[in-house]
mmCIF file of the N, C-alpha and C atoms, coordinates in Angstrom:
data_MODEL
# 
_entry.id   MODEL 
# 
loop_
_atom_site.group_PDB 
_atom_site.id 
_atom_site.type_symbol 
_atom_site.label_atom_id 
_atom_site.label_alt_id 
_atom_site.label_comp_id 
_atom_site.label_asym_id 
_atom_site.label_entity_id 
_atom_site.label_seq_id 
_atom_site.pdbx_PDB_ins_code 
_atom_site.Cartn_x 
_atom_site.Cartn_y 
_atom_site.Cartn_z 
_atom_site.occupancy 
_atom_site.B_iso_or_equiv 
_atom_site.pdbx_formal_charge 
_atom_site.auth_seq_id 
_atom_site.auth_comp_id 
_atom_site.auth_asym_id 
_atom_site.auth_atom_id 
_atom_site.pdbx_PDB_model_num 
ATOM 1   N N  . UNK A 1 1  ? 0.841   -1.169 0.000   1.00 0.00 ? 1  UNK A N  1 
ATOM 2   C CA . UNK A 1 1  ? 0.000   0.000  0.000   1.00 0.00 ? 1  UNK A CA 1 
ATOM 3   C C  . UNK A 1 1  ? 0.892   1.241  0.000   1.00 0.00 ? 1  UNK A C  1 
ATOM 4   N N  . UNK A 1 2  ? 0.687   1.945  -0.840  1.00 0.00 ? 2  UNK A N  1 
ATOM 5   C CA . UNK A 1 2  ? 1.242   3.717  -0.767  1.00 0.00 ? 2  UNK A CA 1 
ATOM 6   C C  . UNK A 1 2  ? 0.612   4.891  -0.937  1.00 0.00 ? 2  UNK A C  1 
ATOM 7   N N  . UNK A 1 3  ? 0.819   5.506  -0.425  1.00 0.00 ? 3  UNK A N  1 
ATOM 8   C CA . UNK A 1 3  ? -0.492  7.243  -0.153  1.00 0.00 ? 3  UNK A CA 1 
ATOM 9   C C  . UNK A 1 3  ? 0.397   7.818  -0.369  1.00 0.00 ? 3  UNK A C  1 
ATOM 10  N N  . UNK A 1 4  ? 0.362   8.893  -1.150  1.00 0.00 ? 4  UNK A N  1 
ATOM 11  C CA . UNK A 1 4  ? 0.676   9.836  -2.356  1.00 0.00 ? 4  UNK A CA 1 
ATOM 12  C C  . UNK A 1 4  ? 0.030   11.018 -2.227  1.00 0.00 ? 4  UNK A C  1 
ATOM 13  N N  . UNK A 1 5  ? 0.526   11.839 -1.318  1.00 0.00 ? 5  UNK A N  1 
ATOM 14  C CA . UNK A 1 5  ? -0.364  12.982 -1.477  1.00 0.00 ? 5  UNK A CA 1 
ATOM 15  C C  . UNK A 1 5  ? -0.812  14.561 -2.841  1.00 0.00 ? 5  UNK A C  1 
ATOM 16  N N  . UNK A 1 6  ? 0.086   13.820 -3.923  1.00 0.00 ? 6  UNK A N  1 
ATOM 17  C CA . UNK A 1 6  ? -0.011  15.111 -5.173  1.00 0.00 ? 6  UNK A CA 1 
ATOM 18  C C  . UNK A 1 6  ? -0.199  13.957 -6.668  1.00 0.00 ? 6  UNK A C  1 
ATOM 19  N N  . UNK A 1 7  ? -0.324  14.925 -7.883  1.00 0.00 ? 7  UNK A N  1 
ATOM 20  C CA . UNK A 1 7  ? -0.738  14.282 -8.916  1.00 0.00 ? 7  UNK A CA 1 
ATOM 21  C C  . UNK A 1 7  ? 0.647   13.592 -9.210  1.00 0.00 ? 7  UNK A C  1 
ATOM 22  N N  . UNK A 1 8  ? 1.977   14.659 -8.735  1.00 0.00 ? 8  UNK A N  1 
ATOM 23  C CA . UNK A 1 8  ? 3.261   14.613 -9.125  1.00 0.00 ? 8  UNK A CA 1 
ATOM 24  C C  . UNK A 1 8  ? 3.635   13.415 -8.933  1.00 0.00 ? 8  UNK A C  1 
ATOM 25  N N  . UNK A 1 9  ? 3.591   12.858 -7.848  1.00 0.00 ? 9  UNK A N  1 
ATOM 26  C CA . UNK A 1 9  ? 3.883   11.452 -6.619  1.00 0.00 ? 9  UNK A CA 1 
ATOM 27  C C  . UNK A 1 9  ? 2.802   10.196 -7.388  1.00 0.00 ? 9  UNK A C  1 
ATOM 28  N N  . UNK A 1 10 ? 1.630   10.425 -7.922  1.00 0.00 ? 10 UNK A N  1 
ATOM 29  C CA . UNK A 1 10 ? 1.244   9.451  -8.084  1.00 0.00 ? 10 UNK A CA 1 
ATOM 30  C C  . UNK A 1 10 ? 1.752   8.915  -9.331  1.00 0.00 ? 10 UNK A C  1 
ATOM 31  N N  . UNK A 1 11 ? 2.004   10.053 -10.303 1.00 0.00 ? 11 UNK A N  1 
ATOM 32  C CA . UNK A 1 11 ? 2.253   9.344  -11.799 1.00 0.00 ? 11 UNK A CA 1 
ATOM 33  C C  . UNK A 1 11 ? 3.753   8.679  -11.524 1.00 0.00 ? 11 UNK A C  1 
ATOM 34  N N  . UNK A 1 12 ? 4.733   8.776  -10.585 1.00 0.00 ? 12 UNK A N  1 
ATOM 35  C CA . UNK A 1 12 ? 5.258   8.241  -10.011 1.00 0.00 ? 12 UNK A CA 1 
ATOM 36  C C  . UNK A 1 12 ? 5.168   6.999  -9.664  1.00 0.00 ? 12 UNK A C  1 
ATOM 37  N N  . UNK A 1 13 ? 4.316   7.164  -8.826  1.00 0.00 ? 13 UNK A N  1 
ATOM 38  C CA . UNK A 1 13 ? 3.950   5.512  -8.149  1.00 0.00 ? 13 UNK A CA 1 
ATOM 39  C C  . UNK A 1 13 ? 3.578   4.404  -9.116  1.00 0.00 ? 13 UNK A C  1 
ATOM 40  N N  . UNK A 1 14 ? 2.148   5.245  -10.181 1.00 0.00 ? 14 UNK A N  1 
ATOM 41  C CA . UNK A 1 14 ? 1.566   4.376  -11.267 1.00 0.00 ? 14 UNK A CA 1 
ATOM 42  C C  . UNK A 1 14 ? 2.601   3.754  -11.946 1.00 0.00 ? 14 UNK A C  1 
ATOM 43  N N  . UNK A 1 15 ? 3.910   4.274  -12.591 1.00 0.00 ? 15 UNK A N  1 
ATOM 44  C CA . UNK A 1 15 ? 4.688   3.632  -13.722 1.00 0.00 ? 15 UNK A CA 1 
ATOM 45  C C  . UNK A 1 15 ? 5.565   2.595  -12.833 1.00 0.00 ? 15 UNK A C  1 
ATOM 46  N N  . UNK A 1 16 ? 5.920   3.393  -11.742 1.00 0.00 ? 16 UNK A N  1 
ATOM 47  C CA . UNK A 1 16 ? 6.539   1.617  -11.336 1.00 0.00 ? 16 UNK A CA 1 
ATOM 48  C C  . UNK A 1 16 ? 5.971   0.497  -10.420 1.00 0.00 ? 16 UNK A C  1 
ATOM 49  N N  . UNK A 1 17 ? 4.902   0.989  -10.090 1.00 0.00 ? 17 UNK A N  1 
ATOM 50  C CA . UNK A 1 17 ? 3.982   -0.260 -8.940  1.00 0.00 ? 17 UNK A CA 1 
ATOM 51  C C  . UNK A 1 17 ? 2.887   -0.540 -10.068 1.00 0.00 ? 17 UNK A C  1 
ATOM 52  N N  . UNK A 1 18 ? 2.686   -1.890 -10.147 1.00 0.00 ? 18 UNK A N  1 
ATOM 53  C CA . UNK A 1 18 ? 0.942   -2.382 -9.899  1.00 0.00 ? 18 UNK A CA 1 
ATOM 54  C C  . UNK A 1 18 ? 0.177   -2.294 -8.751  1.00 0.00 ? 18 UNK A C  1 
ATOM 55  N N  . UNK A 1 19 ? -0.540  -1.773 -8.891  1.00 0.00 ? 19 UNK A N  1 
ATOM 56  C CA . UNK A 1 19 ? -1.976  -1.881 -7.688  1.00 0.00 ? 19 UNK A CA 1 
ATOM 57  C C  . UNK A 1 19 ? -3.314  -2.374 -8.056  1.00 0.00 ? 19 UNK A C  1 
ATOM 58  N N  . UNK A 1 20 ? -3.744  -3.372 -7.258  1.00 0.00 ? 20 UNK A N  1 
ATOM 59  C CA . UNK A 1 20 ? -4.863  -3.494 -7.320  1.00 0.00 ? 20 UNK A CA 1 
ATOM 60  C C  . UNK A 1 20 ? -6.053  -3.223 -7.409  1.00 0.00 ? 20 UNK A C  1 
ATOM 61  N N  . UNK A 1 21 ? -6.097  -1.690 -6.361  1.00 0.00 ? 21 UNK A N  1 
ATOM 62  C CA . UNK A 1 21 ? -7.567  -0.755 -6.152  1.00 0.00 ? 21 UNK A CA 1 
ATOM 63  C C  . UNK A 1 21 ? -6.306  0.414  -6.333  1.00 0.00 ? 21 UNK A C  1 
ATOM 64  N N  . UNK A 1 22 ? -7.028  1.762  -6.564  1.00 0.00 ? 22 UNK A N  1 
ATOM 65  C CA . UNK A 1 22 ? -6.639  2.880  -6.765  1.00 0.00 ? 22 UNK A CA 1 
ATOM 66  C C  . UNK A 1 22 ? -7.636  3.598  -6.047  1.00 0.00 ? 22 UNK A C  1 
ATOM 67  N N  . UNK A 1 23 ? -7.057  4.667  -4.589  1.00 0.00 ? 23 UNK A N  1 
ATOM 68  C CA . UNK A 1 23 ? -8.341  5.041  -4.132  1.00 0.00 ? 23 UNK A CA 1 
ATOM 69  C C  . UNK A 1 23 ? -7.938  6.973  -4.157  1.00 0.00 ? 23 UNK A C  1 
ATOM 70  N N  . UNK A 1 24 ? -9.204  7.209  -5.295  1.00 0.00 ? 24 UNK A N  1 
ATOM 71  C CA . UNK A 1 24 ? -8.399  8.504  -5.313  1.00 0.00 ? 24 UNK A CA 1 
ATOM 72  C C  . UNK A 1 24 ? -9.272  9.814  -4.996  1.00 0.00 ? 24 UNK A C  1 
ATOM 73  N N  . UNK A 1 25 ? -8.368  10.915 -4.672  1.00 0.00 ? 25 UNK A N  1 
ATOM 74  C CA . UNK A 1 25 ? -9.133  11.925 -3.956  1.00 0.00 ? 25 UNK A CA 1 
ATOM 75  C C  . UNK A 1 25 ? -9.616  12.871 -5.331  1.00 0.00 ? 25 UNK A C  1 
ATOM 76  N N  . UNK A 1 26 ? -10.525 13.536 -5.593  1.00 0.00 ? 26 UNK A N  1 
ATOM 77  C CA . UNK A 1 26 ? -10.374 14.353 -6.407  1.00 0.00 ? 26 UNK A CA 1 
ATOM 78  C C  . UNK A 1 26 ? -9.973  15.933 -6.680  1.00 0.00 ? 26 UNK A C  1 
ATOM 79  N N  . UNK A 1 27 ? -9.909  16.421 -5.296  1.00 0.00 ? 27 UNK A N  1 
ATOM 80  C CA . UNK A 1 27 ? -9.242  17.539 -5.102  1.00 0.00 ? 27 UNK A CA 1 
ATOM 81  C C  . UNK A 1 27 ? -8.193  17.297 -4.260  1.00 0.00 ? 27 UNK A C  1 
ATOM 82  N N  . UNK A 1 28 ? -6.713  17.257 -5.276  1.00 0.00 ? 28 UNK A N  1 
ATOM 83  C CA . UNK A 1 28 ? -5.143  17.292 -4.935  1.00 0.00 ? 28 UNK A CA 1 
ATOM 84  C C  . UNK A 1 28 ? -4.772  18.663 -4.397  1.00 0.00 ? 28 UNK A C  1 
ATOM 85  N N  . UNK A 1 29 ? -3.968  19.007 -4.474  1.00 0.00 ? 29 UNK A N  1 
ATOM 86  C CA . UNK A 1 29 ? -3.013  20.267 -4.024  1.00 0.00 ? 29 UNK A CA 1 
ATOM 87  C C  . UNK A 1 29 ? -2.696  20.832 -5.134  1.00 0.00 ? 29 UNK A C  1 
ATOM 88  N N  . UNK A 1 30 ? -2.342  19.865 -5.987  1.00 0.00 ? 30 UNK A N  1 
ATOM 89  C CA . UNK A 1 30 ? -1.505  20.096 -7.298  1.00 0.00 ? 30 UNK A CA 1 
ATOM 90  C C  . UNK A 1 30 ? -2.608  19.762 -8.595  1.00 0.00 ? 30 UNK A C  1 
ATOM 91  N N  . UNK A 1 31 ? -3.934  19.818 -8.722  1.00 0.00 ? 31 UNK A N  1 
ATOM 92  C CA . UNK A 1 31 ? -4.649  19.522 -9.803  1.00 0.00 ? 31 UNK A CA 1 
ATOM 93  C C  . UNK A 1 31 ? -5.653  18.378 -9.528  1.00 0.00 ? 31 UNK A C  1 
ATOM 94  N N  . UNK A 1 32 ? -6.507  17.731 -10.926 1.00 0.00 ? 32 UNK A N  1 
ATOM 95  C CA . UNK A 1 32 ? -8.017  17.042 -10.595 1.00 0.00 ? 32 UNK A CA 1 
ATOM 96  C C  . UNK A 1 32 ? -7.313  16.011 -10.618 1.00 0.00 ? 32 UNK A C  1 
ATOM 97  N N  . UNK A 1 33 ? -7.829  14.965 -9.408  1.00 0.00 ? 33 UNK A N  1 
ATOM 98  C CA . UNK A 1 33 ? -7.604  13.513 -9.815  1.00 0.00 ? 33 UNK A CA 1 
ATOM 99  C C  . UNK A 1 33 ? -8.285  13.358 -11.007 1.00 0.00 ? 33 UNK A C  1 
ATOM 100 N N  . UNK A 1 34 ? -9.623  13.895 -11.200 1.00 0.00 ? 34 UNK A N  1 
ATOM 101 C CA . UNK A 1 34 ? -10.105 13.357 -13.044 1.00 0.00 ? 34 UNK A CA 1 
ATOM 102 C C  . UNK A 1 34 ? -9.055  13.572 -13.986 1.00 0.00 ? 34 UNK A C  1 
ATOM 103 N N  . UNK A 1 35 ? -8.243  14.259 -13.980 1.00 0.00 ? 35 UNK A N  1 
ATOM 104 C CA . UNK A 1 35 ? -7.407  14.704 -14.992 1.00 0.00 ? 35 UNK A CA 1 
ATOM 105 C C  . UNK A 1 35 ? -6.154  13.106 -14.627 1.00 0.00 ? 35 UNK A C  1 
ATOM 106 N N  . UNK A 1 36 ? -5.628  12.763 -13.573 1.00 0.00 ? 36 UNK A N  1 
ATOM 107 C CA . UNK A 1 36 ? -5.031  11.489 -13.444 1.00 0.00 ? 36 UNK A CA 1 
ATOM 108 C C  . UNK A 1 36 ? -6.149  10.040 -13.821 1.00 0.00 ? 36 UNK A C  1 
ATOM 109 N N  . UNK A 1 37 ? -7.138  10.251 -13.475 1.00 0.00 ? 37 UNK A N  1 
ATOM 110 C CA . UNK A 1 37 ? -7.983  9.258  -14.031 1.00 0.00 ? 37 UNK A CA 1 
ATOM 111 C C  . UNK A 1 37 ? -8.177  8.944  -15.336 1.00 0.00 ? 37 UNK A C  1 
ATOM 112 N N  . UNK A 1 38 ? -8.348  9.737  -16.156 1.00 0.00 ? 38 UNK A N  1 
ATOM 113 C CA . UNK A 1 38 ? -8.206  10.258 -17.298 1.00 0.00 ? 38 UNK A CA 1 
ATOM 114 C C  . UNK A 1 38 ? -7.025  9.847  -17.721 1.00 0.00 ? 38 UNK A C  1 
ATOM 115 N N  . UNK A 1 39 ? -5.778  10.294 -17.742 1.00 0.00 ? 39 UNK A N  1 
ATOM 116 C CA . UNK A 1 39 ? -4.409  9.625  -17.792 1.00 0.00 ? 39 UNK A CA 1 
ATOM 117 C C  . UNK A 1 39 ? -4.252  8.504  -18.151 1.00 0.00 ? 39 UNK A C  1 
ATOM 118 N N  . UNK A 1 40 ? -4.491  7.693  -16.303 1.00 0.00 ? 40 UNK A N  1 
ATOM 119 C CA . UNK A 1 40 ? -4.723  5.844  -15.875 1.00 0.00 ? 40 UNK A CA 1 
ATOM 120 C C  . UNK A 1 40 ? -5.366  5.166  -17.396 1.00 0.00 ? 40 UNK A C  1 
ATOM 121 N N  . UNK A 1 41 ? -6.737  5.417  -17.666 1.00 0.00 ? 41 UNK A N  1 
ATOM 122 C CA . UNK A 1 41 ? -7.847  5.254  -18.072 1.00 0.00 ? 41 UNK A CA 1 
ATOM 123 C C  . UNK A 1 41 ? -6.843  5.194  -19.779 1.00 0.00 ? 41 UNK A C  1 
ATOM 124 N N  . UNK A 1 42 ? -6.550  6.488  -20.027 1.00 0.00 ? 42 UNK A N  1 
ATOM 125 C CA . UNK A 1 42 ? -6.219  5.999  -21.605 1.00 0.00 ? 42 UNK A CA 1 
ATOM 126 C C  . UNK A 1 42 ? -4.859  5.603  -22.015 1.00 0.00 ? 42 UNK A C  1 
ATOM 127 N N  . UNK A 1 43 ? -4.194  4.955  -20.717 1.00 0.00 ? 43 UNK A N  1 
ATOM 128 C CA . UNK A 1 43 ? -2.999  4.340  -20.989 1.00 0.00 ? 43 UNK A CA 1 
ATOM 129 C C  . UNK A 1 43 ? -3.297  2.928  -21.209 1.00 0.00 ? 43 UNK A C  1 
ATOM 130 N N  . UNK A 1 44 ? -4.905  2.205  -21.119 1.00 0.00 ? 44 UNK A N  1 
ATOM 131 C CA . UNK A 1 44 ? -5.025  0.962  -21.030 1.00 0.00 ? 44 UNK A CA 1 
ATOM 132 C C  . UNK A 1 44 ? -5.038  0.113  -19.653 1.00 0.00 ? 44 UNK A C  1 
ATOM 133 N N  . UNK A 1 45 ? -4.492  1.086  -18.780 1.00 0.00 ? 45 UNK A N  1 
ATOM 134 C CA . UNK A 1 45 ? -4.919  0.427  -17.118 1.00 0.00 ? 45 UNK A CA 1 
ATOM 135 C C  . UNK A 1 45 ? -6.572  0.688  -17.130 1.00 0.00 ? 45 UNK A C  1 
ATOM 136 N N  . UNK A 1 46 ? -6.751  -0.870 -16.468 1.00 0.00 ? 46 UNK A N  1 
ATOM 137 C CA . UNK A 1 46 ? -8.004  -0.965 -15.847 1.00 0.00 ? 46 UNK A CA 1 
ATOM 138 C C  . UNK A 1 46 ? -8.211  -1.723 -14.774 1.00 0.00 ? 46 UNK A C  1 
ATOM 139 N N  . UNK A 1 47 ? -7.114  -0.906 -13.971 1.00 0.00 ? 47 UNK A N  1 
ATOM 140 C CA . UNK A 1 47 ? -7.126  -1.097 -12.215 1.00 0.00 ? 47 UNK A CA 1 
ATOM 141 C C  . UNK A 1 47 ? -8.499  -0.464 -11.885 1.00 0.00 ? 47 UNK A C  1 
ATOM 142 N N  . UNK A 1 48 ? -9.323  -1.305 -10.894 1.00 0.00 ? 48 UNK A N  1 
ATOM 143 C CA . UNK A 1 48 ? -10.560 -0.519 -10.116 1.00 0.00 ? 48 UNK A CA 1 
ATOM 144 C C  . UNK A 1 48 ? -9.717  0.898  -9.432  1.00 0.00 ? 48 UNK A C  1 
ATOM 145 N N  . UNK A 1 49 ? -10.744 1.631  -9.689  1.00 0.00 ? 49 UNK A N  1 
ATOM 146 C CA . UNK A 1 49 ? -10.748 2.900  -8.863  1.00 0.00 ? 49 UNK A CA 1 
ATOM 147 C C  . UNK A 1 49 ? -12.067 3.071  -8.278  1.00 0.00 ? 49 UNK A C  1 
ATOM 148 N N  . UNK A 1 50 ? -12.019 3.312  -6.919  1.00 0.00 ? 50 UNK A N  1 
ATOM 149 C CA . UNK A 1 50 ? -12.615 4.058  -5.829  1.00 0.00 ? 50 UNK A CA 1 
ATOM 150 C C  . UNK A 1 50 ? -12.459 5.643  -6.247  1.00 0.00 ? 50 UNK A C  1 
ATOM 151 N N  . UNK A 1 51 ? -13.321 6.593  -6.089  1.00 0.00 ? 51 UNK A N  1 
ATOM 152 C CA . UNK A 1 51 ? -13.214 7.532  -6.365  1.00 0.00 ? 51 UNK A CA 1 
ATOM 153 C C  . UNK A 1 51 ? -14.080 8.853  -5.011  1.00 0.00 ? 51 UNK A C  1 
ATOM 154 N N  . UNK A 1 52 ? -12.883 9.395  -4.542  1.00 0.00 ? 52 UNK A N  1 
ATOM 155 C CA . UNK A 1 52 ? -13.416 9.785  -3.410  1.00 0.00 ? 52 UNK A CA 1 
ATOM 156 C C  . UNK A 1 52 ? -13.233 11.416 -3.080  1.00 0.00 ? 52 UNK A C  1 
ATOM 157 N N  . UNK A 1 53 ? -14.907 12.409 -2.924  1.00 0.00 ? 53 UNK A N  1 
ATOM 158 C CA . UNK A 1 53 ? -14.222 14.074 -3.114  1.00 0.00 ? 53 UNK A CA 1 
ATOM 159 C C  . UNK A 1 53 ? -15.519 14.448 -1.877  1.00 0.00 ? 53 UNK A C  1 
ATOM 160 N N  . UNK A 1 54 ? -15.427 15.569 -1.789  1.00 0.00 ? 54 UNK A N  1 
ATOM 161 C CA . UNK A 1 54 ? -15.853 16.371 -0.987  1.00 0.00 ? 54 UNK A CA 1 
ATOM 162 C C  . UNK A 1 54 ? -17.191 17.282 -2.095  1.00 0.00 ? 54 UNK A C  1 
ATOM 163 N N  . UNK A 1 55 ? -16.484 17.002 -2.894  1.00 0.00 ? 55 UNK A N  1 
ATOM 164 C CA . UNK A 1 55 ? -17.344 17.986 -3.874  1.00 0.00 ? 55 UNK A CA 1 
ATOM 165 C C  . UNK A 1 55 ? -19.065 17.471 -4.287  1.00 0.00 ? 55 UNK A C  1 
ATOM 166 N N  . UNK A 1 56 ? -19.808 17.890 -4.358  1.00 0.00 ? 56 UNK A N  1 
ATOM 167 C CA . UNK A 1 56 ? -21.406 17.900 -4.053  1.00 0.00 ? 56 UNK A CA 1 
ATOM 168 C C  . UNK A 1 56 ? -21.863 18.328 -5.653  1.00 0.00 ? 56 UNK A C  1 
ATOM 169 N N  . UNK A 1 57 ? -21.575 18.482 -6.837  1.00 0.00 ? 57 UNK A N  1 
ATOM 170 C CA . UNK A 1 57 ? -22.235 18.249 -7.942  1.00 0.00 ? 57 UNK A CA 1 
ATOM 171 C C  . UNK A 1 57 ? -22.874 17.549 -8.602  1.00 0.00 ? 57 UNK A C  1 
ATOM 172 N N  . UNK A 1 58 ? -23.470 17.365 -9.173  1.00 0.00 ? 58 UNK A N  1 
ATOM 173 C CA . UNK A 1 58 ? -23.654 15.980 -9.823  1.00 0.00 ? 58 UNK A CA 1 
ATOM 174 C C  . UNK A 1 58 ? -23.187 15.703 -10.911 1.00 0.00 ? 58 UNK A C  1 
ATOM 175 N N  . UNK A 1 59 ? -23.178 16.903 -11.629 1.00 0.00 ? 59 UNK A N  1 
ATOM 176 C CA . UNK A 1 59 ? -21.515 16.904 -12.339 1.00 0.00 ? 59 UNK A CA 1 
ATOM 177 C C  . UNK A 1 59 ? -20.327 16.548 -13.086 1.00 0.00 ? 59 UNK A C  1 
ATOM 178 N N  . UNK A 1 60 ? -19.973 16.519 -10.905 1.00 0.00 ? 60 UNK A N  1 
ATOM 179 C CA . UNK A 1 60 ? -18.547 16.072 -10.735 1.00 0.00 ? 60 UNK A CA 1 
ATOM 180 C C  . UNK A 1 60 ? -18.987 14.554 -10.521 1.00 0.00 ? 60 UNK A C  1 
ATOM 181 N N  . UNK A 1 61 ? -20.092 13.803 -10.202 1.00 0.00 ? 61 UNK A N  1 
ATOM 182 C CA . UNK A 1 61 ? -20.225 12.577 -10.247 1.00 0.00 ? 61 UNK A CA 1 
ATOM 183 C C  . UNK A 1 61 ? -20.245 11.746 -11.858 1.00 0.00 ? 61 UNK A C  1 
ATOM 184 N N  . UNK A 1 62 ? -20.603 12.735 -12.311 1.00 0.00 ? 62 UNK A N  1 
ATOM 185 C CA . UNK A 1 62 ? -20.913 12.067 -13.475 1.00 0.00 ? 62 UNK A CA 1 
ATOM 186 C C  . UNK A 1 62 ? -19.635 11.785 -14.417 1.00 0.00 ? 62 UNK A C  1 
ATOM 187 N N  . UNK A 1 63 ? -18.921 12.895 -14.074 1.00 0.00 ? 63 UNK A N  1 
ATOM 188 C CA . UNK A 1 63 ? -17.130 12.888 -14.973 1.00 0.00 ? 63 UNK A CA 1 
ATOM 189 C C  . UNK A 1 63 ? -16.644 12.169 -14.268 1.00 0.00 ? 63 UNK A C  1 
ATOM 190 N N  . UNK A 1 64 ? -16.941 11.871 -13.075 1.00 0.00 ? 64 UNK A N  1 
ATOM 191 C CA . UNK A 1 64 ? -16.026 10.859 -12.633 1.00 0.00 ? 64 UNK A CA 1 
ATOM 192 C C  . UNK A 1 64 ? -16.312 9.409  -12.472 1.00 0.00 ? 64 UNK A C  1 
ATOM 193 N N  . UNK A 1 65 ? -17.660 9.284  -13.393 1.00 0.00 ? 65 UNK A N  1 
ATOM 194 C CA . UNK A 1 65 ? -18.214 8.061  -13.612 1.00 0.00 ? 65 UNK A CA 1 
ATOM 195 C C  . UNK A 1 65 ? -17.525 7.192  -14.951 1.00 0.00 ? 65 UNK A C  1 
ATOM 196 N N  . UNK A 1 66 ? -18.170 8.476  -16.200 1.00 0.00 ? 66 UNK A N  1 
ATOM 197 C CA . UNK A 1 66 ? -17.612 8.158  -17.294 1.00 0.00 ? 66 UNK A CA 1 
ATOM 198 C C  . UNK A 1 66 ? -16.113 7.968  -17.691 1.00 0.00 ? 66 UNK A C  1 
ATOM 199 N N  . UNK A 1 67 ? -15.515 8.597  -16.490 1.00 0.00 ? 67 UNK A N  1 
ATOM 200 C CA . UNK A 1 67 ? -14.029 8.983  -16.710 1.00 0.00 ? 67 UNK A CA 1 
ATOM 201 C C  . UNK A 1 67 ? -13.512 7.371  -16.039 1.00 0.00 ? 67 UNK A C  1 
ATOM 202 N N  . UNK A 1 68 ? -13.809 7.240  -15.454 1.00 0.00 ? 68 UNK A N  1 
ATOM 203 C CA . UNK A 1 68 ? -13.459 5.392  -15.173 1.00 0.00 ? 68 UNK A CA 1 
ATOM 204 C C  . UNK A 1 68 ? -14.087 4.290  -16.039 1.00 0.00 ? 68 UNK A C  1 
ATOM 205 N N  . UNK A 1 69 ? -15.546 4.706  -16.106 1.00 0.00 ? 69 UNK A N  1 
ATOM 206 C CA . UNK A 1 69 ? -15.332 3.776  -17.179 1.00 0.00 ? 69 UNK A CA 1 
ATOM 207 C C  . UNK A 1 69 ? -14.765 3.731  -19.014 1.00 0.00 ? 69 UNK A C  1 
ATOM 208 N N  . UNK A 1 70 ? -14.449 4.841  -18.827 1.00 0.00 ? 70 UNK A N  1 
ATOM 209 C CA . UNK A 1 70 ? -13.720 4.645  -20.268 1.00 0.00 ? 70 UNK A CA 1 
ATOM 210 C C  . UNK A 1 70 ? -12.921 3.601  -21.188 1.00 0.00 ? 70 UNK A C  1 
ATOM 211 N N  . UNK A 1 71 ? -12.502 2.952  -20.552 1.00 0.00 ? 71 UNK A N  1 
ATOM 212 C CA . UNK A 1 71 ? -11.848 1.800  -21.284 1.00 0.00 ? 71 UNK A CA 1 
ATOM 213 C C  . UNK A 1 71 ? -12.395 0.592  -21.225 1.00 0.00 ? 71 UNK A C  1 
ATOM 214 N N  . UNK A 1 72 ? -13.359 0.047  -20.362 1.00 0.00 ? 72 UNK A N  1 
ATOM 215 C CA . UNK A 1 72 ? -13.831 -0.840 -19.657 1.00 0.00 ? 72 UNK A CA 1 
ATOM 216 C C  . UNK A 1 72 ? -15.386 -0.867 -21.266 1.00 0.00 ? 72 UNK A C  1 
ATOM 217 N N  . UNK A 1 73 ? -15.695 0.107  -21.742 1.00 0.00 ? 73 UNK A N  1 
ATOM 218 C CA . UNK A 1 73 ? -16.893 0.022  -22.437 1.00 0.00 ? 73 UNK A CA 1 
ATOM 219 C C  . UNK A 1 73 ? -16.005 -0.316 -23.669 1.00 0.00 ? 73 UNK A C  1 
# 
């Protein structure tokens, strides 16, 4: 297990670990986890992601619906 607190640290982590679950925040310090999801998503990873924000749109639920399943459809 590793916690990563910026976008910087995770694209990090992603290229040299496999992980199983990906549990991600959507407001970083440093930018959108959708924008790393997004990333994950069209590199051909289709590690589960948990997707976890504070934010109350529906929105932001919805981009961050389609935005995981992107490769998976």
């Amino acid at each position: 297990m590793d916690w990563v607190k910026a976008l910087s640290h995770a694209d990090v982590s992603l290229c040299s670990t496999h992980y199983d679950l990906i549990l991600l925040d959507l407001m970083l310090p440093d930018g959108n986890g959708i924008d790393l999801l997004n990333k994950i998503r069209k590199s051909g990873e289709t590690t589960p992601v948990i997707i976890l924000t504070a934010r109350e749109q529906l929105s932001d639920r919805i981009a961050g619906l389609n935005t995981a399943q992107m490769i998976i459809w």
